[in-house]
C-alpha positions as CSV (number, residue, x, y, z in Angstrom):
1,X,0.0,0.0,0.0
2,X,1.4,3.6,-0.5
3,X,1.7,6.3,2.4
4,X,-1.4,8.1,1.2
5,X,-3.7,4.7,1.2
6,X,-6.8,5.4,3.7
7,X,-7.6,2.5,5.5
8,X,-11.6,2.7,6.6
9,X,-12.3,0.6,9.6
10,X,-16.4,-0.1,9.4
11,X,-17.6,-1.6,13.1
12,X,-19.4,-4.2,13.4
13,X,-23.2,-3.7,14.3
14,X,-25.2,-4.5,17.0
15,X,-28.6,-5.4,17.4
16,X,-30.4,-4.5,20.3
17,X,-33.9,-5.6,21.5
18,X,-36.4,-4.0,23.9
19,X,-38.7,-6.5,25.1
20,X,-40.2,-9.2,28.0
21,X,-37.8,-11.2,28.8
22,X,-39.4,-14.7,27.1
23,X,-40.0,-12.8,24.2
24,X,-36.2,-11.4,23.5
25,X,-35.5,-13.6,20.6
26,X,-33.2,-16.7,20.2
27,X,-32.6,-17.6,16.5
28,X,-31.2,-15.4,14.0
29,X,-29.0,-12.7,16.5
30,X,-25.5,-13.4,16.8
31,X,-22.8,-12.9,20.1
32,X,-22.3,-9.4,21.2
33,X,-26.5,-8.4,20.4
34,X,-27.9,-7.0,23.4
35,X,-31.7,-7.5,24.7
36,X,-33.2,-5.5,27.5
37,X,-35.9,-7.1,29.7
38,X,-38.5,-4.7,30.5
39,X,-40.2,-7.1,33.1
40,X,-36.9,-7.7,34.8
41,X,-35.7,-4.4,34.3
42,X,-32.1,-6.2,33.2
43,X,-29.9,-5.7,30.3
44,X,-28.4,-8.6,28.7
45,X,-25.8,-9.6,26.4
46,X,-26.5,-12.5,23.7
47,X,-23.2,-15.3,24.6
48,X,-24.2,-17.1,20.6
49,X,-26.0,-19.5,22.5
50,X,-27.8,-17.5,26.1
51,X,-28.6,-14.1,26.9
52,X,-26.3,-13.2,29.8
53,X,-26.7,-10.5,32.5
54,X,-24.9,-7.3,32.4
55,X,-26.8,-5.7,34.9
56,X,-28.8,-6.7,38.0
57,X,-32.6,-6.0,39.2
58,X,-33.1,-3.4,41.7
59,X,-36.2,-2.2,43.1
60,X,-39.0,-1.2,45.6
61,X,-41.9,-2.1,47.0
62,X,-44.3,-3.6,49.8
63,X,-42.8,-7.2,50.6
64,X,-46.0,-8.7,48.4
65,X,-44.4,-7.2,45.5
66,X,-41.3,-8.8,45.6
67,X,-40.2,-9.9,42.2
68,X,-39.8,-13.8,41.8
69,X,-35.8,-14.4,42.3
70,X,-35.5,-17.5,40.4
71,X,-36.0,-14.9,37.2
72,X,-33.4,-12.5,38.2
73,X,-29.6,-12.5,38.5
74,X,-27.3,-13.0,41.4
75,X,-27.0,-9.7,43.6
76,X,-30.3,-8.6,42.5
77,X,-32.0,-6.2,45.5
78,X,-34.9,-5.4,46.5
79,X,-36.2,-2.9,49.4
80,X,-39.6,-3.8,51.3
81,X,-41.3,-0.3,51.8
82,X,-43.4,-2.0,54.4
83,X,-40.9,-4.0,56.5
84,X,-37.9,-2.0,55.9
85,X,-35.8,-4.7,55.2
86,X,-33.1,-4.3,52.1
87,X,-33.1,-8.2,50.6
88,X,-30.9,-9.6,47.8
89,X,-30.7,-12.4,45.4
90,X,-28.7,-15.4,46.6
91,X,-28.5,-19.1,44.5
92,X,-32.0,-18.0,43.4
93,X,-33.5,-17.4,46.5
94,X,-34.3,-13.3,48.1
95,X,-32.0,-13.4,51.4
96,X,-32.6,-10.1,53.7
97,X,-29.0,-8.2,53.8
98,X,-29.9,-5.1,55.9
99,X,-32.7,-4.3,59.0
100,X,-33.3,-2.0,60.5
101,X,-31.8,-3.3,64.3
102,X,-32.2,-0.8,67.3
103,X,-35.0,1.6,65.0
104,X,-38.1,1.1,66.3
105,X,-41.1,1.1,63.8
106,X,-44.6,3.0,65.4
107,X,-47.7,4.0,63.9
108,X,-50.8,5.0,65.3
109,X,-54.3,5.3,65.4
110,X,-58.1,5.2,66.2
111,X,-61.2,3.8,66.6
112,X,-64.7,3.2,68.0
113,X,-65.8,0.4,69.9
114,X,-68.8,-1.9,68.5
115,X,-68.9,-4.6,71.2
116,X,-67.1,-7.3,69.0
117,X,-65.3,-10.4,69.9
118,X,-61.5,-10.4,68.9
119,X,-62.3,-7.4,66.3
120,X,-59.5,-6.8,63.7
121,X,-57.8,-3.5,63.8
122,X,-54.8,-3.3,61.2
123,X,-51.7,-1.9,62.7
124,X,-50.0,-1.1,59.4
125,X,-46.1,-2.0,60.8
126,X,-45.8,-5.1,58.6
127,X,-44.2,-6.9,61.4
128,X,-45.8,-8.6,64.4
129,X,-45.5,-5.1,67.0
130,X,-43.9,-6.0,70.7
131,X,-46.6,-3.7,72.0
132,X,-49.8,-1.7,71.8
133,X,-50.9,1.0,74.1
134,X,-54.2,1.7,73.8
135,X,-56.6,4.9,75.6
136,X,-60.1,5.9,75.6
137,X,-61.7,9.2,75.7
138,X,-63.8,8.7,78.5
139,X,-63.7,11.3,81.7
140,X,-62.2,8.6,83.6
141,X,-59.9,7.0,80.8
142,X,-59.1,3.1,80.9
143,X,-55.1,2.1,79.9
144,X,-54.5,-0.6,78.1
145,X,-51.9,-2.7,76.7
146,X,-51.4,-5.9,74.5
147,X,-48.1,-7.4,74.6
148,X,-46.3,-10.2,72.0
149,X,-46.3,-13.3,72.9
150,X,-49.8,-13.2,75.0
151,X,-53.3,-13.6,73.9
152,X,-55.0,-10.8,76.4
153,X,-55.9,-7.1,76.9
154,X,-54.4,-5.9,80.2
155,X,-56.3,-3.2,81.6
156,X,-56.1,-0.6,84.3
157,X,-58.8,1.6,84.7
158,X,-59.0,4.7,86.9
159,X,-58.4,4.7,90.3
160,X,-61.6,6.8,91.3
161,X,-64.0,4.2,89.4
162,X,-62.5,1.1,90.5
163,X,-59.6,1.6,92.5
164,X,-56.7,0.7,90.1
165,X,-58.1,-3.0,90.0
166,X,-56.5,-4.4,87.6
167,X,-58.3,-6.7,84.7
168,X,-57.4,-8.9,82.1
169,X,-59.7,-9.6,78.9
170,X,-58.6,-13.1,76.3
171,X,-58.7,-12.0,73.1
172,X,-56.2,-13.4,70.1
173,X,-52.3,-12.9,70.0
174,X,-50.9,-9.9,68.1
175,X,-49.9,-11.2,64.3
176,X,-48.1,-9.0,61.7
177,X,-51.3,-7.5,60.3
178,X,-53.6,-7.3,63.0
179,X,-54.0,-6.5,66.7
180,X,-57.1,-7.4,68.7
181,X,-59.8,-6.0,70.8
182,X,-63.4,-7.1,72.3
183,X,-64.2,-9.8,74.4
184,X,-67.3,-12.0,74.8
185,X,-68.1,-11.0,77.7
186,X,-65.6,-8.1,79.0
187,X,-66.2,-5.3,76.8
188,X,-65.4,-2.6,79.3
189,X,-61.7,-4.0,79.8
190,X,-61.1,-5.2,76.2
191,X,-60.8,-1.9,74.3
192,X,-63.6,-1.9,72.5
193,X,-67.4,-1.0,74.5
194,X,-69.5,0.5,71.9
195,X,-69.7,3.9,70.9
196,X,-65.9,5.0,73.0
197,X,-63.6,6.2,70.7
198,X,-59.8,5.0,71.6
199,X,-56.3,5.9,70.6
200,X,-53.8,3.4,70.3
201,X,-49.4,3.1,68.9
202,X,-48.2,0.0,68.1
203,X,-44.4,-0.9,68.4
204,X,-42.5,-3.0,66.4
């Protein structure tokens, strides 16, 4: 060649696909192609015989939403809104890498009693609370509290209407949705008479 020869160099092209993951195709793409998977949120690289991961999932959401891990690569992560725990993908299965130790979660609330047995109230923590204080609005207010691990109300009501005697009402154990107020045939000390409003914070 002489000096003044121009040599072009023409790059090899590169298909890209934008797609679900199943439908990112197979046949007719050759190595280097890229796919992105919009349901996995994952860009991939075509091998000449698999699509391989370049990138990994990473998202948000309430702990029902979790993503399937089987379908998403290793070190994917995902953050439950509602549990506060940062999870991540490990030989296919979502393994919690982060809580939130020594932070206490608390919410808080209302309602007003209807005389039901073991009625529902949803404490909204996502996790089972370790305790729920609970007050009415009566002139002579009633305190009550519902600790984990036991399936009653404990009450202590005012010392001028019954002396600080103290009473304890059955009703079911506190769960990760629900606490629960009203018994059959203790309405007064279970947190829920009819027609009494009460305040209440659960601690998880």
């Amino acid at each position: 060649m002489g000096e003044n020869t121009n040599v072009t160099v023409i790059p090899q092209l590169r298909q890209v696909f934008y797609a679900a993951y199943a439908d990112l195709p197979i046949s007719g793409i050759k190595a280097g192609d890229l796919g992105y998977a919009t349901d996995r949120k994952v860009f991939y690289r075509w091998s000449g015989s698999a699509w391989e991961s370049l990138t990994i999932y990473s998202g948000f959401g309430t702990a029902a939403a979790i993503p399937a891990a089987v379908n998403l690569p290793e070190g994917s992560l995902y953050y439950e809104t509602n549990t506060t725990l940062t999870k991540q993908v490990q030989s296919g299965a979502w393994v919690v890498i982060i809580t939130t130790v020594g932070l206490a979660k608390v919410t808080s609330g209302s309602y007003t009693g209807n005389d039901t047995a073991n009625r529902t109230i949803a404490h909204g923590l996502g996790v089972a609370p370790k305790i729920v204080l609970l007050i009415d609005n009566n002139a002579q207010p009633f305190l009550f509290r519902i600790i984990a691990g036991y399936a009653y109300i404990f009450c202590i009501p005012s010392a001028t209407l019954y002396a600080l005697k103290a009473e304890v009402s059955a009703v079911a154990a506190l769960d990760v949705t629900n606490f629960y107020v009203g018994n059959a045939t203790s309405y007064p000390f279970s947190a829920n008479a009819s027609g009494i409003t009460y305040y209440w914070v659960a601690i998880g």
